[in-house]
N, C-alpha and C positions, 0 to 999 in steps of 0.2 A: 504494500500500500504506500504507493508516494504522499509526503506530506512536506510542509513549509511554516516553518516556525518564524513566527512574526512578534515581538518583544523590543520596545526602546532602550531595553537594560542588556548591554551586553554580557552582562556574568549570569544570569538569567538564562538567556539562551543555550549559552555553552552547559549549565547545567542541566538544562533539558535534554540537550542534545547527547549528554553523556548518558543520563536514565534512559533513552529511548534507547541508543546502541547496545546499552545492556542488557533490559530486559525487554525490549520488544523488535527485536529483531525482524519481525517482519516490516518495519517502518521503514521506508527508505525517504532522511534527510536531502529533498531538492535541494531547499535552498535556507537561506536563515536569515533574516531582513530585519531591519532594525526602524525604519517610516514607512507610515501607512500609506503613502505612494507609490512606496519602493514596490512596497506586496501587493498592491493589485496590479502594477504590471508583472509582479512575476506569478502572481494566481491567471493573470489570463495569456500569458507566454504557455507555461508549465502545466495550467489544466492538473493540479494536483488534487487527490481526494480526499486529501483530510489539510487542517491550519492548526495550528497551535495557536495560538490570539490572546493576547495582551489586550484589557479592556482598556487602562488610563495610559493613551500614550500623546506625545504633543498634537496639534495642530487637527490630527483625526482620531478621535475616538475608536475602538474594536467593533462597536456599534455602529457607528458610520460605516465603518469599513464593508461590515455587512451589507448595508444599505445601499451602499457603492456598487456592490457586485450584485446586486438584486438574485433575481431565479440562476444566474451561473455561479454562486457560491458555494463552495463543495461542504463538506462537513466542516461545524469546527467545534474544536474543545477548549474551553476560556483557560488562561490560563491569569491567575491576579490574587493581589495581595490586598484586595476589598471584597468584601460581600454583599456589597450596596446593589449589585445588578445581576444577583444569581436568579429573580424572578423574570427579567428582562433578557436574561441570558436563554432561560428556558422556552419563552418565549417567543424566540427569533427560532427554536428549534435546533440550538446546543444539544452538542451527546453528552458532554459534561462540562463543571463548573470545576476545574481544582481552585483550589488557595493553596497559594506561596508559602514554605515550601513547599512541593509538591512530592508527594510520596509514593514510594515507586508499584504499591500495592493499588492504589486510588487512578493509579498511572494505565496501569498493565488493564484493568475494570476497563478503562475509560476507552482504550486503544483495541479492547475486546467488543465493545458498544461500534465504536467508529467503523470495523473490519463487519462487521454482519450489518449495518445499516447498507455503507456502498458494495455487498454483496445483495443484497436484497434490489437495490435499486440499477443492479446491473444484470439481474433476473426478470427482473419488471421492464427495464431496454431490452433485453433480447426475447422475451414474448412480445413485444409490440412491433420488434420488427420482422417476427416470424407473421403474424397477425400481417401486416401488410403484404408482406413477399406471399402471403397465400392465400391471400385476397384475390379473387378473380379480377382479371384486368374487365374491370365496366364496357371499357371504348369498343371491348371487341364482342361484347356480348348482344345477343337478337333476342327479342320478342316475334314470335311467327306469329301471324294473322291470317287466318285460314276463309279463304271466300270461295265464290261459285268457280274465277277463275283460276284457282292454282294460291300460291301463298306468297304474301308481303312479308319482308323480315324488317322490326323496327327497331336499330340499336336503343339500347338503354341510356344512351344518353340523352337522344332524340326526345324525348318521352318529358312532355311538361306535368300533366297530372295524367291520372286515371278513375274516371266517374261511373260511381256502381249503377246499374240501369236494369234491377231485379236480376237475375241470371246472367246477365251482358256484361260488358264493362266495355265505357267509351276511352278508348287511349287517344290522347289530344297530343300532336307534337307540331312542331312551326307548318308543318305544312298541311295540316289539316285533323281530320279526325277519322278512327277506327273504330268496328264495335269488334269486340273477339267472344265469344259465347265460350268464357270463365266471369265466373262470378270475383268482385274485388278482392276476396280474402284469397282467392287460388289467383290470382295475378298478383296480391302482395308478397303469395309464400313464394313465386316462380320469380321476381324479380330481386328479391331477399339483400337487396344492399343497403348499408346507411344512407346512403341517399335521399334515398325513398323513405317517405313518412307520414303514416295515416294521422292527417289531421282532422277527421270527420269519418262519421259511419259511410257518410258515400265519396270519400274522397281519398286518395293516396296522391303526394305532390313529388318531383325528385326538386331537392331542395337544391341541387343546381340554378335551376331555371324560378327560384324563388326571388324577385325585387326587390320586394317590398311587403313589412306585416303590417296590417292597422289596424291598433288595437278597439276593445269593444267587447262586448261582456266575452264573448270567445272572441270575439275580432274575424278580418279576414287576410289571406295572400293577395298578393297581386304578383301574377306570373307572368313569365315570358306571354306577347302575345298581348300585355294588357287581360290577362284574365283573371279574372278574382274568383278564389277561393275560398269559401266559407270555414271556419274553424269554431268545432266544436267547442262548448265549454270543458268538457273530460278532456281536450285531451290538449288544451291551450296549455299547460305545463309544460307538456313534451315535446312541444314545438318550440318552447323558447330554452327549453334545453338543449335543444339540438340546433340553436343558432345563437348560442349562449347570450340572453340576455338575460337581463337581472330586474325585473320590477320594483 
């Protein structure tokens, strides 16, 4: 596990740096910075997964520091000779708080915490990118519509909404409209990507081709086309979930 120990005390460091080489050897010391300038060009050089962090240092705070680095901050473990911000510490989502000195028992815990945290979150990237790579590619994928003369193929991207029509369903895409004799709920299981999203018992929308939502007890879409969408009240949750917005 690469780490970067950030501290304005240079005898400090160096003692960290001796506890880590002894008892936790699987640490591997990048780098060891003494301004909280120095460390965020070498946290975004270095891409390391753990920080040692000094809370009170000059000019920038361990908290700032934080702040600085917003979502690409790796783990970090406070390392300080106050206890004024071990609820703030925890808070920002610290694996631990030591205080100075720091004991190689409280050390070894802490460096135990860090190594299963950026294990977990290197489980959780390689399922999401398994999750993509085995995700059917969309662009290539058809919808067959079967008529008197022979069969239409209608890619899935093509596809603005789909409107249940009792037994029927009308597929609507820029260039006009289909009926296919499946009913909506066997057109939502056949077409099965996130995209696509029942926003109404007779509606399924690919939220591609979505513009615009305007809200209203359920509200409606307005799609590719200028066409507007009605949106149930059940299921207006799920639609600004899936286009993350926050009421």
């Amino acid at each position: 596990m690469n780490a970067i120990i950030i501290d304005d005390e240079k005898h400090c460091t160096e003692s960290l740096a001796i506890l880590l080489q002894t008892y936790c050897p699987t640490v591997h010391i990048q780098a060891i910075v003494h301004e909280a300038e120095e460390a965020i060009r070498a946290i975004q050089e270095q891409h390391p997964d753990l920080i040692f962090l000094d809370i009170n240092m000059p000019r920038l705070t361990g908290l700032q520091l934080l702040e600085a680095l917003g979502k690409h901050a790796p783990q970090v473990i406070f390392t300080t000779a106050y206890d004024d911000y071990a609820v703030e510490a925890f808070r920002v989502g610290a694996v631990d708080y030591l205080m100075k000195p720091i004991h190689q028992k409280e050390l070894i815990e802490a460096v135990h915490r860090a190594e299963q945290r950026v294990e977990d979150k290197q489980v959780t990237q390689l399922k999401d990118t398994l999750t993509r790579v085995m995700q059917p590619n969309i662009a290539t994928k058809k919808l067959p519509i079967h008529h008197q003369d022979g069969i239409t193929f209608i890619h899935f991207d093509d596809i603005i909404y789909c409107k249940s029509e009792s037994n029927y369903t009308q597929i609507v895409t820029p260039e006009g409209s289909s009926m296919l004799s499946k009913t909506l709920k066997e057109v939502e299981e056949q077409l099965n990507h996130p995209q696509f999203l029942r926003i109404h018992n007779s509606y399924l929308i690919n939220l591609n081709h979505m513009q615009k939502y305007v809200r209203g007890v359920g509200g409606y879409t307005v799609m590719t086309g200028d066409h507007h969408v009605p949106v149930s009240k059940s299921r207006k949750q799920a639609l600004l979930q899936a286009i993350d917005v926050q009421l």
